[in-house]
N, CA, C and O atoms as a DFTB+ gen file, in Angstrom:
352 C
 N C O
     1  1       0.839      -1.171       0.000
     2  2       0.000       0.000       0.000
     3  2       0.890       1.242       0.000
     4  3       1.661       1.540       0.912
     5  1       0.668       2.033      -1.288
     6  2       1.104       3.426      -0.966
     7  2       0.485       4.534      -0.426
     8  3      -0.704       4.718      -0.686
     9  1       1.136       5.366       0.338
    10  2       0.740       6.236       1.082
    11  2       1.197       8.023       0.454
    12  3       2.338       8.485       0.458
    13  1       0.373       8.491       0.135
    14  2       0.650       9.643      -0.858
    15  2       0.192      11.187       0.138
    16  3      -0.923      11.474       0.572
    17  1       1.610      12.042       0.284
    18  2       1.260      12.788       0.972
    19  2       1.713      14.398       0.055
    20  3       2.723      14.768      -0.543
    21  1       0.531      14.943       0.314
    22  2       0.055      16.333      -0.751
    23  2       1.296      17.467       0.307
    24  3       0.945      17.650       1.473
    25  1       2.126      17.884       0.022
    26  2       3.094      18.874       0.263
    27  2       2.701      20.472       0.369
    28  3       2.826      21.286       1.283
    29  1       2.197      20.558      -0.903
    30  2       1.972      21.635      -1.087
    31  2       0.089      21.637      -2.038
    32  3      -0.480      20.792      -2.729
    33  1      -0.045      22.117      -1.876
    34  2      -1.413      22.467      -3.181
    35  2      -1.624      23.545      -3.934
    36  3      -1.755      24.515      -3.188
    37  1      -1.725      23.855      -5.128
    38  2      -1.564      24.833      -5.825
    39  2      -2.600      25.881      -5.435
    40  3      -3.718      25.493      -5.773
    41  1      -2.620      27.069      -4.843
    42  2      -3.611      27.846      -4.895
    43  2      -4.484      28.394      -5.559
    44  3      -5.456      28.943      -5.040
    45  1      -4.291      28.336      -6.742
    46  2      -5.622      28.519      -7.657
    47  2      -6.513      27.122      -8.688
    48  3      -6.343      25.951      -9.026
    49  1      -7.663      28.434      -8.862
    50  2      -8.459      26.695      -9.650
    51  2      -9.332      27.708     -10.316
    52  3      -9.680      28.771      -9.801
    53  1      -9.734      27.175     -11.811
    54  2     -10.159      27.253     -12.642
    55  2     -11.614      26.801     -12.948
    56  3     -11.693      25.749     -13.582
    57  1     -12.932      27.493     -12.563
    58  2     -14.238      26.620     -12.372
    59  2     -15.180      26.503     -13.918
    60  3     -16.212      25.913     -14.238
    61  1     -14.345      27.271     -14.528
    62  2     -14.983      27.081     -15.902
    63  2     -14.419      26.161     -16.913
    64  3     -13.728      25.204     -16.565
    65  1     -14.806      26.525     -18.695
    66  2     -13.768      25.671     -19.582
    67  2     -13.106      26.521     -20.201
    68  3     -13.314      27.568     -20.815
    69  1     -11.684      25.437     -19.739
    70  2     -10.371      26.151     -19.978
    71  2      -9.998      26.483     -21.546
    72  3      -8.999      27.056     -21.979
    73  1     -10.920      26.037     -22.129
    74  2     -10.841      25.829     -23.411
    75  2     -10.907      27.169     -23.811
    76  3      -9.952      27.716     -24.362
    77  1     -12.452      27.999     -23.465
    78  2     -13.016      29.528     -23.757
    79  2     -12.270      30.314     -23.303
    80  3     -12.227      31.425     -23.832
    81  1     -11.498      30.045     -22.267
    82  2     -10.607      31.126     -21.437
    83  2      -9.153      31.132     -22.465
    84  3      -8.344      32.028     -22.705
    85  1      -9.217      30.154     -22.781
    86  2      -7.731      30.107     -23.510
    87  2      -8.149      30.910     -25.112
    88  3      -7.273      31.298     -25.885
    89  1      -9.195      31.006     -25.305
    90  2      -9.767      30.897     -26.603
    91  2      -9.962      32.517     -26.622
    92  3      -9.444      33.066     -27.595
    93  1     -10.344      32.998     -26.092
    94  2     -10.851      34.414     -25.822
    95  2      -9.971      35.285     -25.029
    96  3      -9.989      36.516     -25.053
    97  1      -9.164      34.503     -24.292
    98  2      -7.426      34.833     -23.894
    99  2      -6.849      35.764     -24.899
   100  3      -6.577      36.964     -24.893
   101  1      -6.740      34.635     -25.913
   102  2      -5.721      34.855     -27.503
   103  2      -6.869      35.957     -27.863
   104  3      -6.614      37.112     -27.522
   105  1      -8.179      35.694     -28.557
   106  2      -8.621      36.458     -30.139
   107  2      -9.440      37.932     -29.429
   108  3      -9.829      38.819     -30.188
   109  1      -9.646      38.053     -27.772
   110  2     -10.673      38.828     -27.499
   111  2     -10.019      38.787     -25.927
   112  3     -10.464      37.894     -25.206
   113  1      -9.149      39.556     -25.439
   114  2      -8.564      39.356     -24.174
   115  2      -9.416      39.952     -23.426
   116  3      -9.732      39.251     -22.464
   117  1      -9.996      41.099     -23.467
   118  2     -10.836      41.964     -22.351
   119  2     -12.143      40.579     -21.856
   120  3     -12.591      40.295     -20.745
   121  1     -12.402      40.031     -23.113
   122  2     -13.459      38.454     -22.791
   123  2     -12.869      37.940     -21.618
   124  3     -13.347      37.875     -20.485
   125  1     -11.387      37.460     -22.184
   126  2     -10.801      36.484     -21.627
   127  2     -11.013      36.953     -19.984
   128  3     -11.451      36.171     -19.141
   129  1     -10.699      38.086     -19.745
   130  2     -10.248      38.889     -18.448
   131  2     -11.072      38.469     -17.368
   132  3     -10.795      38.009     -16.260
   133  1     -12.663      38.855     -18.210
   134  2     -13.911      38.954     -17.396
   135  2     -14.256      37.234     -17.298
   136  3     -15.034      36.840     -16.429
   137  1     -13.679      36.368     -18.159
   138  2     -13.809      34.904     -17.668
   139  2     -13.164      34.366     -16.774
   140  3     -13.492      33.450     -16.019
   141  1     -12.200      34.954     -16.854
   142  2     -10.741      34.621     -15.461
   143  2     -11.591      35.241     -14.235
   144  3     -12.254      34.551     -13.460
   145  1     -11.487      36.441     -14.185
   146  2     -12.173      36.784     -12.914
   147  2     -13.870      36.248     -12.604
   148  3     -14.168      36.362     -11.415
   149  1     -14.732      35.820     -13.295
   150  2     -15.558      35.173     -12.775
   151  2     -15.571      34.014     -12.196
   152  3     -16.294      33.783     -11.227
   153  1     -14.612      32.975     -12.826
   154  2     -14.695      31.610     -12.805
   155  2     -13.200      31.280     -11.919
   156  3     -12.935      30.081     -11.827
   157  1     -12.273      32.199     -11.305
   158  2     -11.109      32.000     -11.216
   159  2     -11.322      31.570      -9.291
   160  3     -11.899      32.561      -8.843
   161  1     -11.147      30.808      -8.405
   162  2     -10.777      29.934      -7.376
   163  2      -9.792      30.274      -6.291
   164  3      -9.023      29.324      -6.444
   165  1      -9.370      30.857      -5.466
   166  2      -8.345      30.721      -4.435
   167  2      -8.340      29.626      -3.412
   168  3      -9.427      29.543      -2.841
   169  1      -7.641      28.952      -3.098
   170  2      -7.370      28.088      -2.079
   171  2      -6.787      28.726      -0.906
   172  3      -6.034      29.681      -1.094
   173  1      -7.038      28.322       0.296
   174  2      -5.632      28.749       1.256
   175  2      -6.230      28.276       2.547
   176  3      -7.339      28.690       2.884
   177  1      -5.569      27.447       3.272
   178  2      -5.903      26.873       4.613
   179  2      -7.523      26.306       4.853
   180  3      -8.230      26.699       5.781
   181  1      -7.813      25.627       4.152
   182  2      -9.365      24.955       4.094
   183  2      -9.866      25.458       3.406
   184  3     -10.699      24.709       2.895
   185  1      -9.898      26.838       2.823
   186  2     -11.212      27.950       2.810
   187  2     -10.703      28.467       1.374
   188  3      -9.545      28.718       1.038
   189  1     -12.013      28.565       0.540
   190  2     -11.715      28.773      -0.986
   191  2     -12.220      30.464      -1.221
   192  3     -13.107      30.929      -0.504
   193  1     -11.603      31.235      -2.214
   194  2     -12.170      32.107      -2.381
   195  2     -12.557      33.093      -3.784
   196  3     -11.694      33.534      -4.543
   197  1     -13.600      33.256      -3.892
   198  2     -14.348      34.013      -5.182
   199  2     -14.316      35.207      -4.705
   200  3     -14.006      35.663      -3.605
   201  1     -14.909      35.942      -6.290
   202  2     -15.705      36.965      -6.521
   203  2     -16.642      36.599      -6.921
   204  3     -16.614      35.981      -7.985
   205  1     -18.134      36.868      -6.100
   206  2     -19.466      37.420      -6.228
   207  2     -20.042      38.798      -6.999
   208  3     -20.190      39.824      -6.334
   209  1     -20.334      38.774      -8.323
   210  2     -20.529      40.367      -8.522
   211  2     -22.084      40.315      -8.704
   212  3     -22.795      39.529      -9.330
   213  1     -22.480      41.834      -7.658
   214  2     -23.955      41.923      -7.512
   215  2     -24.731      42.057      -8.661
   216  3     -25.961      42.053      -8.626
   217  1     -23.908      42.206      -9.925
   218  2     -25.241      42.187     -11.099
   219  2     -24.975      41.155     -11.886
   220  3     -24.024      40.408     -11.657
   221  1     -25.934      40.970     -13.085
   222  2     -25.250      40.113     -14.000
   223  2     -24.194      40.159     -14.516
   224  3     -23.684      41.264     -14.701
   225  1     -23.609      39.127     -14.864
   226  2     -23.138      38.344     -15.628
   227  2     -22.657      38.969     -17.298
   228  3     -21.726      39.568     -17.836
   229  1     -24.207      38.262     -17.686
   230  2     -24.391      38.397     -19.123
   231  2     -23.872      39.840     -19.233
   232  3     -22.828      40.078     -19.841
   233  1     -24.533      40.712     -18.699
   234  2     -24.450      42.263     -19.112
   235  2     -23.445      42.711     -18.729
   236  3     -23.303      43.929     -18.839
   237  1     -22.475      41.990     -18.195
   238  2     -20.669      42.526     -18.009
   239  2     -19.881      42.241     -19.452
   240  3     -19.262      42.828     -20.340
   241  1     -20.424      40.703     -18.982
   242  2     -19.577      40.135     -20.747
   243  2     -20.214      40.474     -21.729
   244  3     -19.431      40.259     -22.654
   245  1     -21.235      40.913     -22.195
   246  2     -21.880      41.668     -23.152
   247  2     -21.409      43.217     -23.583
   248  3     -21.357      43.802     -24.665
   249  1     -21.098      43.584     -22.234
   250  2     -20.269      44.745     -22.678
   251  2     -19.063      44.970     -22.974
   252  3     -18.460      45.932     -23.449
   253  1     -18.706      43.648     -22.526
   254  2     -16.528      42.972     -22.886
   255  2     -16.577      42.779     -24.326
   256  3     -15.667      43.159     -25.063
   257  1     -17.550      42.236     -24.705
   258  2     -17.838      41.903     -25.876
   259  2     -17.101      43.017     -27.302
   260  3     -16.261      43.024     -28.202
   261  1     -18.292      43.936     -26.559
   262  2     -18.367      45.303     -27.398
   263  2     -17.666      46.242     -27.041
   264  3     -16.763      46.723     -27.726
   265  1     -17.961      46.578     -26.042
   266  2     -16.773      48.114     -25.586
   267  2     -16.298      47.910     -24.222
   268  3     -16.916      48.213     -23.201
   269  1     -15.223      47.405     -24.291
   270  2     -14.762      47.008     -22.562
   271  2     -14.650      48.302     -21.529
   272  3     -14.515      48.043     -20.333
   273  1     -14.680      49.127     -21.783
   274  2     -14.389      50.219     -20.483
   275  2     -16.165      50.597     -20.022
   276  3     -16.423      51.207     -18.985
   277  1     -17.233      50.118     -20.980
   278  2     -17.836      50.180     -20.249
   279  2     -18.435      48.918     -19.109
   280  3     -19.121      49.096     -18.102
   281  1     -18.010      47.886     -19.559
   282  2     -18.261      46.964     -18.491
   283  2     -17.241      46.888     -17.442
   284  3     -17.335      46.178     -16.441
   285  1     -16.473      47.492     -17.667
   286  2     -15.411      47.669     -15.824
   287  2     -15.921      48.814     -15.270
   288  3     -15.840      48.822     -14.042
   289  1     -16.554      50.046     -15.901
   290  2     -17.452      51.040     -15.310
   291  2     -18.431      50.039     -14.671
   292  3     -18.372      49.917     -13.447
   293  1     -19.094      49.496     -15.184
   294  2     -20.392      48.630     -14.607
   295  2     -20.139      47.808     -13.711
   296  3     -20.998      47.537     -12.872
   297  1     -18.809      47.189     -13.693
   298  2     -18.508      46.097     -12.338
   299  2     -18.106      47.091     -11.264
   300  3     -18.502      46.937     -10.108
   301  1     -17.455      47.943     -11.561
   302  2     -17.353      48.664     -10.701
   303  2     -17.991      49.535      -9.483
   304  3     -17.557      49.788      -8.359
   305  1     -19.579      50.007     -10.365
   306  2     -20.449      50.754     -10.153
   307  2     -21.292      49.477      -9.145
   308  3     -21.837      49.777      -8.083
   309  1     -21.281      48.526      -9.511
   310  2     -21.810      47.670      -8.797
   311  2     -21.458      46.604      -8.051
   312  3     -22.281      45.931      -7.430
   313  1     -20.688      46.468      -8.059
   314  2     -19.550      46.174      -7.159
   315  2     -19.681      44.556      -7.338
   316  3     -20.469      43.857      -7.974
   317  1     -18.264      44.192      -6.274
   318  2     -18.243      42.176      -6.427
   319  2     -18.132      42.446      -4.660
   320  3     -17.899      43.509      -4.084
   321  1     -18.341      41.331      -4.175
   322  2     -18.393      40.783      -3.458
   323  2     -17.309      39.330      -3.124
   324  3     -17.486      38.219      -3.625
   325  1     -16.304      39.665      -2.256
   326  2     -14.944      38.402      -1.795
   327  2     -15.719      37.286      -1.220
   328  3     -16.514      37.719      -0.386
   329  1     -15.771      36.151      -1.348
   330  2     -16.896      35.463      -0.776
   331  2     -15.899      34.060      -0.380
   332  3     -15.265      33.486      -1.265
   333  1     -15.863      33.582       1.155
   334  2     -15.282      32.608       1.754
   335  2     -15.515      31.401       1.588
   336  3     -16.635      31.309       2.090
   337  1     -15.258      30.453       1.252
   338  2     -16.468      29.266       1.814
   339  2     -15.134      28.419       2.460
   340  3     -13.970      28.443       2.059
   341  1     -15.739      27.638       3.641
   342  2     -15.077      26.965       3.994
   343  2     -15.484      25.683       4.399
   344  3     -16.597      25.369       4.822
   345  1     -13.960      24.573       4.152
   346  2     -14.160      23.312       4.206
   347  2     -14.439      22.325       5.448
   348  3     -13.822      22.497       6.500
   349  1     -15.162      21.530       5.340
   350  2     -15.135      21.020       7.406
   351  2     -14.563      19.250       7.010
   352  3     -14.372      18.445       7.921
């Protein structure tokens, strides 16, 4: 029997597909940006951590889409939310 012991763990994690992020990374980065920060993971001592943003979604990346300075006006204006969760 082997016994496998985790050293370290990488602190971040990726909750979406890596595929679109990589995809919109390259041809449409301001996309890419607003996919990283929605879907993007922190680890650290049990407890994982996001951004929550109080409005939609759609109507951030809709505006990444088209004219990015106005959807960082709009995340901004409405802010995100750091959100904990922790493991038991």
């Amino acid at each position: 029997m082997t016994v496998v012991n985790t050293r370290h763990v990488y602190p971040l994690g990726y909750g979406g597909s890596i595929i679109l992020l990589i995809f919109f990374a390259i041809c449409w980065p301001p996309l890419g940006v607003f996919l990283f920060v929605k879907n993007v993971r922190y680890r650290k001592d049990g407890s994982t951590f996001y951004l929550r943003y109080r409005g939609s979604w759609f109507w951030v990346i809709l505006w990444a889409i088209f004219f990015f300075p106005v959807s960082v006006i709009l995340m901004a204006i409405r802010g995100a939310d750091v959100v904990e969760e922790i493991r038991h």
